[in-house]
MARVEXKOL-78158 format. One line per field, with one value per residue (C-alpha): residue number from 1; x, y, z. Coordinates in nm, 4 decimals, decimal comma. Layout:
N
nr = (NUM | ...)
u = (X | ...)
v = (Y | ...)
w = (Z | ...)
This chain:
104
nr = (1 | 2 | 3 | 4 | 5 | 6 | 7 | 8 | 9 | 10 | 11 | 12 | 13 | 14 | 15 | 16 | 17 | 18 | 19 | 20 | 21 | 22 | 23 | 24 | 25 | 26 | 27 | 28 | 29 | 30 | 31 | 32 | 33 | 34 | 35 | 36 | 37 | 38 | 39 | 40 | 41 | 42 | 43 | 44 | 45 | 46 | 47 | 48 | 49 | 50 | 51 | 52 | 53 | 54 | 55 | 56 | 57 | 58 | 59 | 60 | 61 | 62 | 63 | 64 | 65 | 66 | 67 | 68 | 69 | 70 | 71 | 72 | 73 | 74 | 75 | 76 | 77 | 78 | 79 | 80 | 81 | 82 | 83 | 84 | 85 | 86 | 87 | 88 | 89 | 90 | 91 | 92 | 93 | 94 | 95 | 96 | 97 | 98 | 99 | 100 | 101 | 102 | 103 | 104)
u = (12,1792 | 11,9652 | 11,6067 | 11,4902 | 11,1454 | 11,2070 | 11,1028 | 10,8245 | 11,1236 | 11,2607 | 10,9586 | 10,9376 | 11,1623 | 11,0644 | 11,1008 | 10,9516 | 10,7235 | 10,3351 | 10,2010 | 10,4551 | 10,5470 | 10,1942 | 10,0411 | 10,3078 | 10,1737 | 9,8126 | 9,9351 | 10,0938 | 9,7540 | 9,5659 | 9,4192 | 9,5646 | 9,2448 | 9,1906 | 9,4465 | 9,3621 | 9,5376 | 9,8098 | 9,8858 | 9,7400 | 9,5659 | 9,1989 | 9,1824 | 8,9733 | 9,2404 | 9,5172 | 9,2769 | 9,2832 | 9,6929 | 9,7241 | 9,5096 | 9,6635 | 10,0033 | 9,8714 | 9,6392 | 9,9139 | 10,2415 | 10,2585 | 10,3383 | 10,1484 | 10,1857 | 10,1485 | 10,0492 | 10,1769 | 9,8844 | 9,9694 | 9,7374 | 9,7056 | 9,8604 | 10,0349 | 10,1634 | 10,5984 | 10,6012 | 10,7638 | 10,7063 | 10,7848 | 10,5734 | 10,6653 | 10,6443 | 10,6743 | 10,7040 | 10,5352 | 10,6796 | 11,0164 | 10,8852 | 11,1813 | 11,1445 | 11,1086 | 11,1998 | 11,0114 | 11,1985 | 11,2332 | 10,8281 | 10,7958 | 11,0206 | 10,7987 | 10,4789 | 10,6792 | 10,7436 | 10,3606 | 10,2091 | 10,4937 | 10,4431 | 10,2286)
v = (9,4691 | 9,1808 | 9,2500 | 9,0429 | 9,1023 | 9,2541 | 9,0222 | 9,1377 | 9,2277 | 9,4390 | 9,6176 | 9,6440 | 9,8678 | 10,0553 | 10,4429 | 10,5409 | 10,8013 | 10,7966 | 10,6062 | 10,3017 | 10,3760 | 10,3839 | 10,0717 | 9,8893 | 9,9536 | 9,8835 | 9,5607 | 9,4951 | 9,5521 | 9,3715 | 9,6394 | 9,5063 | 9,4311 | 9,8068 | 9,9226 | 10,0139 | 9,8889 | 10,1370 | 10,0299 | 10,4008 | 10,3523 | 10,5676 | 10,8349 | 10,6113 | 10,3374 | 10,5948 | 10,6766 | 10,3464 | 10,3164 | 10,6521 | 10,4887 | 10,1758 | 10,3857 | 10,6029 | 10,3268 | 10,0512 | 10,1871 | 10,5394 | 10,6569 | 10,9473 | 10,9444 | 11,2524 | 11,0451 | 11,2881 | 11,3211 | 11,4240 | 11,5703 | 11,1986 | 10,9202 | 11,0399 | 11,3413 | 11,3125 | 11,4445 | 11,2109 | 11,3587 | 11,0780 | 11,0133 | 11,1794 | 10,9095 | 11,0443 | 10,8591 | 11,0327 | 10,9025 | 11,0754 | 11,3224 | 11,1670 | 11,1241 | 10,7546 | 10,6409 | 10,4384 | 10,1449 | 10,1912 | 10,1990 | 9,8542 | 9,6942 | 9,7683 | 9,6873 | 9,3343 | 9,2491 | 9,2677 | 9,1443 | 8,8990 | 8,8124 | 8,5147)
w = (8,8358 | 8,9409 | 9,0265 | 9,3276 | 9,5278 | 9,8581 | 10,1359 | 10,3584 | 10,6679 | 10,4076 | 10,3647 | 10,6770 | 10,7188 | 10,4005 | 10,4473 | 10,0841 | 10,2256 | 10,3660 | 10,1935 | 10,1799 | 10,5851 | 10,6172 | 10,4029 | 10,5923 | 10,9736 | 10,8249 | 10,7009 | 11,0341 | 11,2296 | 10,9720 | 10,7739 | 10,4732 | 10,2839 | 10,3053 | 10,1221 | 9,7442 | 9,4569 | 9,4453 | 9,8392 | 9,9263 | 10,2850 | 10,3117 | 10,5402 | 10,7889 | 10,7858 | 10,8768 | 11,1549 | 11,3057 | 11,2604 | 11,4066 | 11,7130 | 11,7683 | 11,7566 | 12,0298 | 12,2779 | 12,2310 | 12,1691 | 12,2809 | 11,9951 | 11,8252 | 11,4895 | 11,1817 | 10,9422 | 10,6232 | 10,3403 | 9,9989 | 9,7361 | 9,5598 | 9,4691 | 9,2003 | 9,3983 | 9,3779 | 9,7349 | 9,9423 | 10,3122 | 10,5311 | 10,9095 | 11,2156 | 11,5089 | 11,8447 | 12,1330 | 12,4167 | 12,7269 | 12,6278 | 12,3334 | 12,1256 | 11,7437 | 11,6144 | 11,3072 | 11,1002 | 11,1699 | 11,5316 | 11,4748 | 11,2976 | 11,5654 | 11,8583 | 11,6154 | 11,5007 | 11,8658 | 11,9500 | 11,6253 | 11,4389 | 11,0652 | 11,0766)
């Protein structure tokens, strides 16, 4: 099996759990720089995803904590969108968030 690096679409659409579903949406709002070395966003990041979610998108998002970051839990985010109470997924998530704020 050949190891390749993912390409930042690809992680995109990465559904690996909170932390990686959420590191990814504070990347795409420019939060990056806040994320510690082990990608984990802090409480007060998630904060401001959750809010953007909500203000610009609709969306409310349960952003899913875990004990730490070595925790094996792998609860992935609930995104709902609240004009139609349906369930998101991730990646329908990232598409609406890509079509605002494209990779630069």
């Amino acid at each position: 099996m050949e190891n390749k690096a993912m390409t930042m679409d690809q992680l995109d659409q990465v559904a690996g759990g909170y932390h990686a579903e959420t590191a990814v949406l504070a990347e795409a709002f420019g939060y990056g720089d806040e994320l510690d070395r082990y990608s984990t966003p802090s409480g007060k990041t998630c904060d401001k995803v959750r809010a953007r979610l909500y203000t610009e998108f609709g969306i409310t998002a349960v952003l899913k904590d875990t004990k730490g970051i070595f925790d094996t839990v792998m609860e992935k985010n609930e995104y709902i969108d609240n004009k139609t109470g349906k369930h998101l997924t991730h990646l329908e998530v990232m598409t609406l968030v890509r079509k605002k704020y494209p990779r630069k």
